[in-house]
C-alpha positions as protocol buffer text, in pm:
chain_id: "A"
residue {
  index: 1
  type: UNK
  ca { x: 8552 y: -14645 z: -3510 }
}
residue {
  index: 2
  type: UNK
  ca { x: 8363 y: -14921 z: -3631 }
}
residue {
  index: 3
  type: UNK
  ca { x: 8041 y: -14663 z: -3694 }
}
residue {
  index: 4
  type: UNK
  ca { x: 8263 y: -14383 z: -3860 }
}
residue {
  index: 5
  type: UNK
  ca { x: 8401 y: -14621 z: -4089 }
}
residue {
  index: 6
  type: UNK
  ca { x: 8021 y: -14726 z: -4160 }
}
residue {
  index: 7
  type: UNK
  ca { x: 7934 y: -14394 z: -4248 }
}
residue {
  index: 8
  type: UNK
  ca { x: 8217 y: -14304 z: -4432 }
}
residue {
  index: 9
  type: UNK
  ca { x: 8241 y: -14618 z: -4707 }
}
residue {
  index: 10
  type: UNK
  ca { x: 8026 y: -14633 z: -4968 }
}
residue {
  index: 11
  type: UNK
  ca { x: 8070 y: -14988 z: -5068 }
}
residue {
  index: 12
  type: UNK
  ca { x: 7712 y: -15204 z: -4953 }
}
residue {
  index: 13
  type: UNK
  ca { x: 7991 y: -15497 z: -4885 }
}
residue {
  index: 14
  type: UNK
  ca { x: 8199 y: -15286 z: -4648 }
}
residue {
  index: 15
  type: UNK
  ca { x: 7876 y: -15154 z: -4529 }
}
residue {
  index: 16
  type: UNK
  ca { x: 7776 y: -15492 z: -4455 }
}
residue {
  index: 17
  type: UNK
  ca { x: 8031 y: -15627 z: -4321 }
}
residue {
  index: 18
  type: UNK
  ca { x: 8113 y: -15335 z: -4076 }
}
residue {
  index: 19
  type: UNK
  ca { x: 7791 y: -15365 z: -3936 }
}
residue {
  index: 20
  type: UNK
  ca { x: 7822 y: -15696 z: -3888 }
}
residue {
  index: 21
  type: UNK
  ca { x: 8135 y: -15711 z: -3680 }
}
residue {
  index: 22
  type: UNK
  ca { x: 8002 y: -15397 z: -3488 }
}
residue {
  index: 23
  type: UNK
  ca { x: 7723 y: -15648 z: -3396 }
}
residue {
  index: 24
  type: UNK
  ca { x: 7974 y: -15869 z: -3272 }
}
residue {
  index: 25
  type: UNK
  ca { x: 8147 y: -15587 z: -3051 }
}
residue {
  index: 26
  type: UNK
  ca { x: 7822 y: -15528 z: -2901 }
}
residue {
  index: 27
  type: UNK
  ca { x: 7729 y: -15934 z: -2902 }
}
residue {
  index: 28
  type: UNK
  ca { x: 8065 y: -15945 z: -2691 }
}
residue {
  index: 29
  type: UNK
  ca { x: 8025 y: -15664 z: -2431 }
}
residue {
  index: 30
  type: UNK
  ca { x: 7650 y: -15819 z: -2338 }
}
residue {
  index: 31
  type: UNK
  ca { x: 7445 y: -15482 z: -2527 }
}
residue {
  index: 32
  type: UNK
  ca { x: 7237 y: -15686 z: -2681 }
}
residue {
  index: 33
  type: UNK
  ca { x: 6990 y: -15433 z: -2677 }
}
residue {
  index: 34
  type: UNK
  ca { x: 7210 y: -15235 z: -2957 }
}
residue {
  index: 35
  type: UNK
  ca { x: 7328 y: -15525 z: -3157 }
}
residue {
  index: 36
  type: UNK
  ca { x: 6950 y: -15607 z: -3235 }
}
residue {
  index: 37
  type: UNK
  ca { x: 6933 y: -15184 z: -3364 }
}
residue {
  index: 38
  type: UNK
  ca { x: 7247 y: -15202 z: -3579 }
}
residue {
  index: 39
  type: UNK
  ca { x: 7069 y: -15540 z: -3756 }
}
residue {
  index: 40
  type: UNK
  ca { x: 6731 y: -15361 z: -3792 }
}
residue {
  index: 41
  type: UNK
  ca { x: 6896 y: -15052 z: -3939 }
}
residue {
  index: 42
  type: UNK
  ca { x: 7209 y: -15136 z: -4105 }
}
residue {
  index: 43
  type: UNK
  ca { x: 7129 y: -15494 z: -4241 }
}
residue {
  index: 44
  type: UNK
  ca { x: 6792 y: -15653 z: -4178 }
}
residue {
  index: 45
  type: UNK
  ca { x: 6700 y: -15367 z: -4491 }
}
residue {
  index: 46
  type: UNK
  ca { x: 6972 y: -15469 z: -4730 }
}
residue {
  index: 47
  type: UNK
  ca { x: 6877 y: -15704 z: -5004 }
}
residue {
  index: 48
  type: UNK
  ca { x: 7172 y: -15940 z: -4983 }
}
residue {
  index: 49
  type: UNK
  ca { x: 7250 y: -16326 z: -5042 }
}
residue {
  index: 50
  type: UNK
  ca { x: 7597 y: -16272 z: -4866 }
}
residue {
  index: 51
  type: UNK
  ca { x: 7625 y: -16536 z: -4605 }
}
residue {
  index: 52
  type: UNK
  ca { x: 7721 y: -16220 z: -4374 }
}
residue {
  index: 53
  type: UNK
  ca { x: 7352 y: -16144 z: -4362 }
}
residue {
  index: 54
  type: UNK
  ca { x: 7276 y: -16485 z: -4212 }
}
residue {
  index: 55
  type: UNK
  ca { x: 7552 y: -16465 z: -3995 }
}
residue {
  index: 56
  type: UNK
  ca { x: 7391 y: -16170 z: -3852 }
}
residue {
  index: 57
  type: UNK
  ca { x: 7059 y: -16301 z: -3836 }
}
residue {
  index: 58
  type: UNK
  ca { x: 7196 y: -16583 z: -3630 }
}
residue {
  index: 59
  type: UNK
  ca { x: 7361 y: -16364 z: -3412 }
}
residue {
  index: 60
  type: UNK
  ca { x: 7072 y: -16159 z: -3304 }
}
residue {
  index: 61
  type: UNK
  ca { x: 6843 y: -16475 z: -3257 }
}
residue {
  index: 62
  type: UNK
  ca { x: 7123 y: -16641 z: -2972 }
}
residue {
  index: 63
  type: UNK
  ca { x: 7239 y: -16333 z: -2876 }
}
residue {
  index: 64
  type: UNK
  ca { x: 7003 y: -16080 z: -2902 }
}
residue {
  index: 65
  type: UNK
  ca { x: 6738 y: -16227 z: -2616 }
}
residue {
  index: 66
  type: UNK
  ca { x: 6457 y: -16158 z: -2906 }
}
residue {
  index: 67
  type: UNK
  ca { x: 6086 y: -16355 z: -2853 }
}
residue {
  index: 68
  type: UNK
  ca { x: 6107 y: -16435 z: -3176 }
}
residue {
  index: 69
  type: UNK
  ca { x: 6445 y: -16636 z: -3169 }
}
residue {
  index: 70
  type: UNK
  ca { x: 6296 y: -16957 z: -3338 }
}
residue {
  index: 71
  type: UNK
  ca { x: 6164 y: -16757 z: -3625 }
}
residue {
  index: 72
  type: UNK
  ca { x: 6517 y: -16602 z: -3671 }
}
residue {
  index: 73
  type: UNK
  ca { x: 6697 y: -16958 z: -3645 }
}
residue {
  index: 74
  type: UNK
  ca { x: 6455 y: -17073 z: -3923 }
}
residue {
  index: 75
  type: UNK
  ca { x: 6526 y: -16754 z: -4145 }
}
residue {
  index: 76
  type: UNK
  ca { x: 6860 y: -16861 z: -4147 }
}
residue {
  index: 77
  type: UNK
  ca { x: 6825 y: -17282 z: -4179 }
}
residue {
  index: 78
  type: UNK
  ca { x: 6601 y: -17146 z: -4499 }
}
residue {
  index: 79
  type: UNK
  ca { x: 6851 y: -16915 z: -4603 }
}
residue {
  index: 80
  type: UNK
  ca { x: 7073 y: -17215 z: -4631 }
}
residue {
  index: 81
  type: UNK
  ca { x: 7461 y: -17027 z: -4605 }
}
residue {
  index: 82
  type: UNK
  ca { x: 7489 y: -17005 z: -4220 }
}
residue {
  index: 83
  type: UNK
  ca { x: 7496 y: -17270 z: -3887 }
}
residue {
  index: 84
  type: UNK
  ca { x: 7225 y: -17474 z: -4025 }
}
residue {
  index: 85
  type: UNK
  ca { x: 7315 y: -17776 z: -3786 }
}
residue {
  index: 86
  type: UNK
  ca { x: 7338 y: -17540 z: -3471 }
}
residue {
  index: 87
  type: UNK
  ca { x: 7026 y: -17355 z: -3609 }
}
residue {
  index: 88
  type: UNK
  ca { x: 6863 y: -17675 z: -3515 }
}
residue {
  index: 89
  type: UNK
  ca { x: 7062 y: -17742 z: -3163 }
}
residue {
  index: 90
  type: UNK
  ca { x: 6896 y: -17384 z: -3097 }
}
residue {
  index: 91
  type: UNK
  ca { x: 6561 y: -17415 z: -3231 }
}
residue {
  index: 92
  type: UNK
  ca { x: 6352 y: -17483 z: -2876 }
}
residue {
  index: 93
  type: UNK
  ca { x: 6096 y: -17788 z: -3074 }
}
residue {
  index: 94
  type: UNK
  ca { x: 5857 y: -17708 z: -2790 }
}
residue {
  index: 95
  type: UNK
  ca { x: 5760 y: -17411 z: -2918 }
}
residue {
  index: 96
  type: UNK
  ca { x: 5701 y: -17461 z: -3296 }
}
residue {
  index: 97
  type: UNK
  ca { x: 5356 y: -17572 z: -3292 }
}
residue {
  index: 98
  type: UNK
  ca { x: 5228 y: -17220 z: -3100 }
}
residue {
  index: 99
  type: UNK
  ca { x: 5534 y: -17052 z: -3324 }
}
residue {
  index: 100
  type: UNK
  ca { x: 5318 y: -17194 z: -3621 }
}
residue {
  index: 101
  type: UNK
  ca { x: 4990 y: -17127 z: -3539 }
}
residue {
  index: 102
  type: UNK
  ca { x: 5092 y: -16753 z: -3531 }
}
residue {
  index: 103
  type: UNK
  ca { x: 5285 y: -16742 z: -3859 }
}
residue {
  index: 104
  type: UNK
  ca { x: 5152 y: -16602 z: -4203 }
}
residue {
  index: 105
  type: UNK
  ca { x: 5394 y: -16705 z: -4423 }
}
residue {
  index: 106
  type: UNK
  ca { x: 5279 y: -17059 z: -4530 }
}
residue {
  index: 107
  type: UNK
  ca { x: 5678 y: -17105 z: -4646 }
}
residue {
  index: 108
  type: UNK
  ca { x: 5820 y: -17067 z: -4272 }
}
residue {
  index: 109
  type: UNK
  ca { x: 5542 y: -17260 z: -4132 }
}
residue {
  index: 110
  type: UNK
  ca { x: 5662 y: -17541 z: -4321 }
}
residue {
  index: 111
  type: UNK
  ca { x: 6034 y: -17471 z: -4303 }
}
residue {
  index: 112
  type: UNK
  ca { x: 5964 y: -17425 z: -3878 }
}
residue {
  index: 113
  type: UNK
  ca { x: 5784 y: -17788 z: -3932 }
}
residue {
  index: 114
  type: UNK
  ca { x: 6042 y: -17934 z: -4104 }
}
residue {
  index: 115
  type: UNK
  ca { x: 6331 y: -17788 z: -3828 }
}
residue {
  index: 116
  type: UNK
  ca { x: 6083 y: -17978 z: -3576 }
}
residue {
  index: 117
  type: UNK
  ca { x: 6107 y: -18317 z: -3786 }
}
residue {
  index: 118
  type: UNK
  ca { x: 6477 y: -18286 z: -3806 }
}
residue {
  index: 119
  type: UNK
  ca { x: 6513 y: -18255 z: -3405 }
}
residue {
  index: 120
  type: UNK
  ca { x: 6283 y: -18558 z: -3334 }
}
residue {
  index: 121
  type: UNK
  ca { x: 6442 y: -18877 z: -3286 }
}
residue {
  index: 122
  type: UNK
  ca { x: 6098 y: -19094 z: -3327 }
}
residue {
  index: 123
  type: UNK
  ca { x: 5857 y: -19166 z: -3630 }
}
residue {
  index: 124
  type: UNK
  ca { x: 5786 y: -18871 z: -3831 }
}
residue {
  index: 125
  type: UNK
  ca { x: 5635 y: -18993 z: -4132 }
}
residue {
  index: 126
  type: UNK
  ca { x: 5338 y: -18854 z: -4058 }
}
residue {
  index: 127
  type: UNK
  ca { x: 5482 y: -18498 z: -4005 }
}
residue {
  index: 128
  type: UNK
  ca { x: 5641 y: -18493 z: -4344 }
}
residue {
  index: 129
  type: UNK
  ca { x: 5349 y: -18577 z: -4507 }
}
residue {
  index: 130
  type: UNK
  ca { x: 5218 y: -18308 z: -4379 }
}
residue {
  index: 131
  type: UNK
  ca { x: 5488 y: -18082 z: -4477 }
}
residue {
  index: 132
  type: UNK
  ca { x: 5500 y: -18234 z: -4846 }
}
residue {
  index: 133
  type: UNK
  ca { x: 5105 y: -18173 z: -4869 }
}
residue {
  index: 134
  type: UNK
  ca { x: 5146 y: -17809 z: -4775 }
}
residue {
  index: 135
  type: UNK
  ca { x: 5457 y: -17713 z: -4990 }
}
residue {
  index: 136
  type: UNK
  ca { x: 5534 y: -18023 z: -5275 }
}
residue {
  index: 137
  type: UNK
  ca { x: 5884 y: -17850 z: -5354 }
}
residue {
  index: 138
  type: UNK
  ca { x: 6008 y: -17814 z: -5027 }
}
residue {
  index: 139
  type: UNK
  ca { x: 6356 y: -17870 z: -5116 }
}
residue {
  index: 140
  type: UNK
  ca { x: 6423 y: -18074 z: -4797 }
}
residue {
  index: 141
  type: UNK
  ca { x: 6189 y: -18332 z: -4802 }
}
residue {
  index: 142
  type: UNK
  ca { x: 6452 y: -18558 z: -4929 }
}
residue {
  index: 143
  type: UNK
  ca { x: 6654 y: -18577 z: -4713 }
}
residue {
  index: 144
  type: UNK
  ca { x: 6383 y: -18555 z: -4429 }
}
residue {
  index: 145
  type: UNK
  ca { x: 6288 y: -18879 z: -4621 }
}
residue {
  index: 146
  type: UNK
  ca { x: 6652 y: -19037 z: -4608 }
}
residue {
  index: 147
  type: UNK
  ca { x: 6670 y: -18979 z: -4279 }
}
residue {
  index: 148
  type: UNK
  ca { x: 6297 y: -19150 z: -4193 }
}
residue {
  index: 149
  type: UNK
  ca { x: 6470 y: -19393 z: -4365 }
}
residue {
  index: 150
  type: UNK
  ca { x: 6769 y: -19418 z: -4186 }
}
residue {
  index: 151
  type: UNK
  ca { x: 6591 y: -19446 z: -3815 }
}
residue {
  index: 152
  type: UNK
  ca { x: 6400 y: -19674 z: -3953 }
}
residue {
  index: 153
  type: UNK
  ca { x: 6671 y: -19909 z: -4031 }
}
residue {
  index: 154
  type: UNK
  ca { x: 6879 y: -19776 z: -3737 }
}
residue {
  index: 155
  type: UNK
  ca { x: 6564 y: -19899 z: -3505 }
}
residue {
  index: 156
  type: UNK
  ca { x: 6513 y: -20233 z: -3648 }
}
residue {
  index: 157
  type: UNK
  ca { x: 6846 y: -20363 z: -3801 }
}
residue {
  index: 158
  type: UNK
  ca { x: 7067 y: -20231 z: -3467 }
}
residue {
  index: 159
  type: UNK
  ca { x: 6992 y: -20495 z: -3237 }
}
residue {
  index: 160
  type: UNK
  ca { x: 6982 y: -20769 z: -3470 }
}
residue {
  index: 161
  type: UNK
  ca { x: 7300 y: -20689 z: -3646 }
}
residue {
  index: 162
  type: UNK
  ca { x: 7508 y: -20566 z: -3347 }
}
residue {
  index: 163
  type: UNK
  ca { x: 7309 y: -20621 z: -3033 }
}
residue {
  index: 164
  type: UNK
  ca { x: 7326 y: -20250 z: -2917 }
}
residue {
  index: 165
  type: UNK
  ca { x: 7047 y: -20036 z: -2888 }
}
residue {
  index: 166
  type: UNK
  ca { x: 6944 y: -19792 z: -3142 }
}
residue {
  index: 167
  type: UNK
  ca { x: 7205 y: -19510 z: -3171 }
}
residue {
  index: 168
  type: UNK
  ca { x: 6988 y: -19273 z: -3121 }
}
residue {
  index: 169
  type: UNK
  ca { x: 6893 y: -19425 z: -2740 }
}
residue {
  index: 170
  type: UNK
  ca { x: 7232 y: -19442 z: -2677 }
}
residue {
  index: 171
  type: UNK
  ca { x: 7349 y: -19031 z: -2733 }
}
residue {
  index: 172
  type: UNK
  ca { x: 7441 y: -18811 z: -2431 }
}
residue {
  index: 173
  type: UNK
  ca { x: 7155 y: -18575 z: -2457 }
}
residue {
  index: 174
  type: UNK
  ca { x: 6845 y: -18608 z: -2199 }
}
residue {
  index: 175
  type: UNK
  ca { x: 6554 y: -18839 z: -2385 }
}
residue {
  index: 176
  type: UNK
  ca { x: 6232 y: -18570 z: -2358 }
}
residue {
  index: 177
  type: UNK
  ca { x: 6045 y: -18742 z: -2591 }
}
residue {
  index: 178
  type: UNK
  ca { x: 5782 y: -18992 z: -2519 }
}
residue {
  index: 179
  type: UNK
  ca { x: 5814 y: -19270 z: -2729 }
}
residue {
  index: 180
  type: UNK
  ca { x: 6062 y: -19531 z: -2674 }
}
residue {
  index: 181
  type: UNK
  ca { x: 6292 y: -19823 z: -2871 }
}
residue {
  index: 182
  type: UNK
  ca { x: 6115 y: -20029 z: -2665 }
}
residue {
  index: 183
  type: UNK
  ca { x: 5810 y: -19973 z: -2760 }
}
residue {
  index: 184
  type: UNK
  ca { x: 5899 y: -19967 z: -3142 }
}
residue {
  index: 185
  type: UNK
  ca { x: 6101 y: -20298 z: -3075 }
}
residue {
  index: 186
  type: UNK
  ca { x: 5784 y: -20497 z: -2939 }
}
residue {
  index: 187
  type: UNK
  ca { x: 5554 y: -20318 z: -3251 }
}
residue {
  index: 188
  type: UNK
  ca { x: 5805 y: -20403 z: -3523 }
}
């Protein structure tokens, strides 16, 4: 049904929006073989801002078993209307730097660098001063910057203020990172 009534409208909304929520039919009976098609054919093409193209996007890079699911997840976070915060749960930070090395487009290099800064709970000064020398503009090196910032403070004031560690230490998720509070305790 969902394909005749594709067809048959000639609105690009309806369009859009049919194909969309025939890639969630397909998302939802595990083809994800043919909900990747339908958003090569029926909307990766369309020049749209609607957030129904993001939506989309996002659904073929955690659905669709794709290689390429980090580059999707950043298309959308740069996008800006769709899942940014789960666009980062998703994004797998292990793989940006050979993602990077690989990709053309000196915009989503930075944008994938950026993504990395936001997931890492240590120092990362040093990474978005890289990102700010390679794209000045960036529109979220702000609040890359507030947030610096606020580890910053979280790291040093925490203990002293409250005498809890760092909240950052203290979250449910399993520490894969290699620096410690520790070790920024002693140095600061």
């Amino acid at each position: 049904e969902a394909q005749g009534l594709y067809h048959m409208d000639s609105s690009p909304f309806i369009k859009i929006r049919t194909a969309f929520q025939l890639m969630r039919l397909y998302s939802f009976n595990g083809e994800a073989c043919l909900m990747c098609r339908v958003y090569d054919d029926r909307i990766g093409p369309v020049a749209s801002n609607s957030w129904i193209k993001s939506a989309a996007l996002y659904l073929k890079a955690i659905r669709g078993g794709v290689a390429d699911a980090d580059r999707l997840l950043a298309q959308v976070f740069d996008r800006g209307d769709y899942n940014r915060s789960f666009c980062l749960i998703h994004l797998r930070s292990a793989r940006v730097d050979s993602l990077v090395s690989v990709t053309k487009n000196a915009h989503e290099r930075t944008v994938l660098r950026a993504m990395q800064v936001f997931n890492y709970p240590g120092r990362s000064l040093p990474a978005i001063q890289k990102i700010y020398a390679n794209e000045p503009g960036y529109r979220e090196i702000p609040f890359l910057l507030l947030r610096e910032i606020n580890k910053t403070e979280d790291w040093l004031l925490t203990n002293q203020v409250t005498g809890f560690k760092p909240a950052v230490y203290n979250a449910s998720y399993e520490w894969i990172w290699s620096d410690s509070w520790e070790r920024y305790n002693k140095a600061n």
